[in-house]
N, C-alpha and C positions, 0 to 999 in steps of 0.2 A: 339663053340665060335660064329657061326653063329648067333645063338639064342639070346644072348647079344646086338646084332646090333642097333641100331636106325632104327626104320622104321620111313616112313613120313604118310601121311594123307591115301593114297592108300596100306599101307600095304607093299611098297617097299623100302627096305633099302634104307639111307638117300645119302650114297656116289653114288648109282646111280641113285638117283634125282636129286643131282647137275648140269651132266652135260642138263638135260633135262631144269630145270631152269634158265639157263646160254642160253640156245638157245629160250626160249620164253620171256627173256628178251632181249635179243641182235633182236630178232621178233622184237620186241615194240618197241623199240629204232628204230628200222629199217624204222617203220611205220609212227613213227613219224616225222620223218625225212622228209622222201617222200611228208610227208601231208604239213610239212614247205615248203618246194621248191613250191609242190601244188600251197600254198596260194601266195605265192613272183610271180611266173606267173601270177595266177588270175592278184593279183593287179598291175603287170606291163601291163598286158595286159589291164587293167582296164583303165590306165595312157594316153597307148600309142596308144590307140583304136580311141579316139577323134580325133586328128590329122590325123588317118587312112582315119578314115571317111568322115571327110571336105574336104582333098583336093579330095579325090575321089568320092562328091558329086553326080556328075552328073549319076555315077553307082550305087552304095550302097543306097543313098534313093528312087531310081526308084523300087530298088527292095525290098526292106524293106518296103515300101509301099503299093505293089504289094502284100506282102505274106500277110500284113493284112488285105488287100481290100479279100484277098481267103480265110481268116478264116472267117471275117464278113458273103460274099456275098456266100459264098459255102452250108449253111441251106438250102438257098431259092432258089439254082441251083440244089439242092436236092429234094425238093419238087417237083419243076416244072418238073424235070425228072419221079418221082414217079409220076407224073398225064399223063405219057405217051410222053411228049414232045422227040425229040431230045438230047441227052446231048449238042451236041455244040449249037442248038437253047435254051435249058436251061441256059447255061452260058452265051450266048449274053441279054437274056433277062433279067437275075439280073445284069449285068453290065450295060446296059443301062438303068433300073429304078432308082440305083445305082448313075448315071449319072445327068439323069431329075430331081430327087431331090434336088441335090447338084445346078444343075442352076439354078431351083425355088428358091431355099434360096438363092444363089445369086444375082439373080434379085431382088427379096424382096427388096436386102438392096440397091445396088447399083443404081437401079433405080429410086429411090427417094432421092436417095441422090446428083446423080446429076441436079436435079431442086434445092436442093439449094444451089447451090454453087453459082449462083447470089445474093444470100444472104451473102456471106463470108465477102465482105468486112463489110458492116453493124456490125454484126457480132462480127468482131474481132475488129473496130473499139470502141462497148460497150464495150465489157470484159476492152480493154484497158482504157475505161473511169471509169470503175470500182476498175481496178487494180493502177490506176493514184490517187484515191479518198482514198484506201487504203494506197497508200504510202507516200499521205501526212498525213494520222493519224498514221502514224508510222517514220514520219521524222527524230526525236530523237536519233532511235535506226540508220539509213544510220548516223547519225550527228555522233554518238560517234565512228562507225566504221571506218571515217574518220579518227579523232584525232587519235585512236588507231594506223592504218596505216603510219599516219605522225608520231608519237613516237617513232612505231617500224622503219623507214625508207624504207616501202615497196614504190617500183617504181608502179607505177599504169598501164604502158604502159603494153601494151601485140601484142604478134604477131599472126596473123591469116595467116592461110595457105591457099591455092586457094585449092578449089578440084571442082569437078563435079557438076553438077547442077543435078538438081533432073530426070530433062527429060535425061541429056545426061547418069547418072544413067538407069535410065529405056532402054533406047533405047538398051544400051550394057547388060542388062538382059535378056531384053524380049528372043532373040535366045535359051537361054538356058535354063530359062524358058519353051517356049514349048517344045525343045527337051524330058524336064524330065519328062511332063506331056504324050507327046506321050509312051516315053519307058513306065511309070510306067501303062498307062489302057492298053498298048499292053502285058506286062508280066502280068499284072493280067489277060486278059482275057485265055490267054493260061493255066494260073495255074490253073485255074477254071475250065476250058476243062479236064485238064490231073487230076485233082484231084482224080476220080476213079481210075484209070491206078497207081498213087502216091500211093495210099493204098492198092491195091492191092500188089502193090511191096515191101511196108513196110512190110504188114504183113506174106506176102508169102515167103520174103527173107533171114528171119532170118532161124539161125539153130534151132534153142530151140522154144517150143513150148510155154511157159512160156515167153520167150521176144515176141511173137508174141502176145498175150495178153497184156501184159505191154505195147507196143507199138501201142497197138489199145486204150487204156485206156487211155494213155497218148495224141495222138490225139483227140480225142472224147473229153478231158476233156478241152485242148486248146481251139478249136472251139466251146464246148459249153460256155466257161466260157466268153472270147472275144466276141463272137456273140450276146449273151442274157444281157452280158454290154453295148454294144456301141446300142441295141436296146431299153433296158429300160430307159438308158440315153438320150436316144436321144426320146424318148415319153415325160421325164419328160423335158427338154429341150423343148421342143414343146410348153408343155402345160405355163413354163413360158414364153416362146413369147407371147402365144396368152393373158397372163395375162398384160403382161407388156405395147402388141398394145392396150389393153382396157384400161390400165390406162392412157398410155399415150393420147388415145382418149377422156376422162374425164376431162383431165387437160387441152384438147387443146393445146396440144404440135402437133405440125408441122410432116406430115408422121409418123403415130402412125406404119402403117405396115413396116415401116425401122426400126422403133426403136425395134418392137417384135421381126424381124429376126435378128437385130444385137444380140440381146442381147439373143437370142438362139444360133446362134452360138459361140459365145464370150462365152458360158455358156460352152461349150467343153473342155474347159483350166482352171483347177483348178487352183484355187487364181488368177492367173494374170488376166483370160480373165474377171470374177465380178470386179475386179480392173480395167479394163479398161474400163466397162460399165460406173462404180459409175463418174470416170474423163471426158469421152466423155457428161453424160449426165448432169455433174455439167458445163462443158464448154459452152455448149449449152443454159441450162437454164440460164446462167448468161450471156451470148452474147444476148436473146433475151427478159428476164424480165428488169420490171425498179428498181429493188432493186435489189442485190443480194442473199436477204434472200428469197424472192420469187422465184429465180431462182435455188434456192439448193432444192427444195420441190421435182423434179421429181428423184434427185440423193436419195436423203435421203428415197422416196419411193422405190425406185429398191432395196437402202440397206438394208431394213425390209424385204421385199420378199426374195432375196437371202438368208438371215437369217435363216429365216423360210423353206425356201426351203431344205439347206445345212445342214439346222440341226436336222430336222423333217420329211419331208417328202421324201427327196433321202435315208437315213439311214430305215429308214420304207419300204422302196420300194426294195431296194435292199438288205439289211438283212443280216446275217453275212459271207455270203458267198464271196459277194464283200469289204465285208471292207478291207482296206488299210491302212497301218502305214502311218499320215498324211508327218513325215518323208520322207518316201521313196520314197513318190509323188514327194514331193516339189524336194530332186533329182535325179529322175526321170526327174524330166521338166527344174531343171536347167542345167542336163546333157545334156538332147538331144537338150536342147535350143542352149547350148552353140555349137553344132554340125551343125545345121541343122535349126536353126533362128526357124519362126512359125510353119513352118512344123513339124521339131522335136518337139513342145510342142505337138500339137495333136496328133503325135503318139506317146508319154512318157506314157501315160496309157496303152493304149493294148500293148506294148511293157511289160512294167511292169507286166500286168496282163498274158501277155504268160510266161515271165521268171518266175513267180511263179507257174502256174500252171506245168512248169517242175521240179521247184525243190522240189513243192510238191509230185512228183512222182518219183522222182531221187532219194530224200534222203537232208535236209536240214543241211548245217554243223553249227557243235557247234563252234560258234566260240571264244565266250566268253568263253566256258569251255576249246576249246584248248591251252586260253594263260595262266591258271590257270595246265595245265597238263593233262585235258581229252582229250580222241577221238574225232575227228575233228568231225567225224560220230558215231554218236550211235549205227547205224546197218550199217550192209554192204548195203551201195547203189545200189550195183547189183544184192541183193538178191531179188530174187523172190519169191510170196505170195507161200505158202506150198501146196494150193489146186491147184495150176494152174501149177506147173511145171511138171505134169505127164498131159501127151496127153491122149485124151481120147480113149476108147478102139476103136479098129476097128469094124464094123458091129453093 
């Protein structure tokens, strides 16, 4: 009677395949499971991270700052050690070139910019002769808005609220302001320091010989990916400064070398910061031209160069190893804007670009096929490559 049985695909009768199938489906279901909760944490944590982070400002971006000032600045704390240096005189010395850079570009701008602020009133008083000249060739359109308001019965009064002045603003920043600027180059220079000692203990502390590998790969690939961005970025950045102080020197526009560093730093914040050039330099040329079509000529040239720059020659330069879902940028930058004001915009990139390079190395979830009924993960995320998980022989 045996013989008669049902066998299944392996050859073994069917009624003791059942229960075997009844447990790799009740698996699955198990797994799936797990992967839902998974995601409902991600994204409450995802939710409730922001709030985390702002009121606990004064901590969390000293050090989140800190750990990318150590992926940047740790190449060239490397080098200077491989040429014989000191490790702690290696890390003092790329943290204060590090430094000196950042005040030269700040000097650049700021110090030509307060020479003209004697010009301000001037200034803002043309724009407004400008924008007065404007409003009477659009009076029409204030005239119908009126009627509309009287029709509908809007009240026209409004209440304004007292708040601070801009100084008594600054006065109660400034304190905490520098406190975050001391914490964050005090924690970066130490991280910088321990960064041998850091790797050492990553690689050396694991049990598996295989995560030790994975965990050197995964570092390495961090720091070079961060490092060799915020370096080429900041060359091409450069090289539009010094484009921008020549043109602006061309046109006789006023402190061409404020205008090149502004507009290199500014160039660090995708979308917003070329958005904020094109506004500063259309405010500018129409405060100090006598036409305002004369005075959009130095914005409308910045917008062709950005163009060109953003479309051709950063994409050429950095190649597809840096490209970015324009998406993810944009929140990216309105996340950590909405967190952490300008500071978070400039670090929404290498932020972005560390969280990718780990989940390129982690394992990427499907997420789309999980709401469709696939595996969150396609492969085990903790699986390691086949050649790396046996240690090599002794001797």
């Amino acid at each position: 009677m045996s013989e008669g049985r049902e066998r299944d695909s392996e050859g073994r009768p069917a009624d003791a395949a059942a229960p075997r199938r009844r447990a790799l489906t009740f698996a699955a279901q198990e797994l799936r499971l797990i992967s839902a909760l998974v995601l409902l944490l991600a994204l409450g944590l995802f939710l409730a991270l922001p709030f985390v982070l702002s009121i606990g400002a004064v901590v969390f971006l000293p050090l989140v700052t800190a750990i990318i000032l150590t992926i940047v600045l740790s190449p060239m704390a490397d080098k200077l050690s491989q040429a014989g240096l000191p490790n702690v005189l290696a890390s003092l010395i790329s943290l204060v070139a590090f430094l000196a850079i950042l005040i030269l570009a700040l000097t650049a701008v700021f110090r030509p910019a307060v020479g003209l602020f004697d010009e301000m009133p001037a200034m803002l008083a043309r724009i407004g002769e400008h924008f007065s000249q404007l409003r009477n060739d659009f009076a029409w359109i204030s005239a119908l808005n009126r009627q509309f308001a009287e029709l509908l019965g809007h009240d026209e009064r409004q209440v304004v609220l007292a708040s601070p002045s801009m100084l008594e603003q600054v006065a109660f920043a400034t304190p905490t302001v520098v406190l975050e600027v001391l914490l964050t180059f005090l924690m970066a220079f130490f991280m910088i320091e321990a960064r041998v000692r850091m790797r050492r203990r990553l690689l050396l502390g694991r049990q598996h010989f295989g995560a030790s590998i994975k965990a050197a790969r995964v570092v390495r690939d961090v720091q070079d990916r961060v490092a060799a961005y915020i370096f080429t970025v900041g060359l091409i950045n450069l090289g539009v400064g010094v484009i921008v102080a020549l043109g602006a020197w061309g046109l006789g526009v006023d402190a061409p070398i404020m205008w090149g560093g502004l507009a290199a730093l500014l160039n660090f914040l995708p979308y917003i910061g070329p958005l904020a050039m094109v506004t500063v330099l259309a405010l500018f040329g129409i405060g100090t031209a006598e036409s305002p079509l004369v005075g959009v000529i130095p914005a409308a040239a910045y917008l062709g160069l950005h163009a060109i720059e953003s479309n051709v020659v950063t994409p050429a330069i950095l190649g597809a190893r840096f490209t970015m879902n324009p998406v993810l940028i944009l929140l990216a930058l309105s996340y950590f804007t909405w967190i952490w004001g300008v500071t978070g915009a400039l670090l929404s990139v290498p932020i972005l670009l560390t969280l990718t390079a780990l989940v390129d190395h982690l394992g990427r979830p499907n997420l789309i096929g999980f709401i469709f009924g696939e595996p969150l993960f396609s492969t085990n995320p903790l699986e390691l490559d086949p050649e790396i998980t046996t240690p090599p022989p002794a001797g």
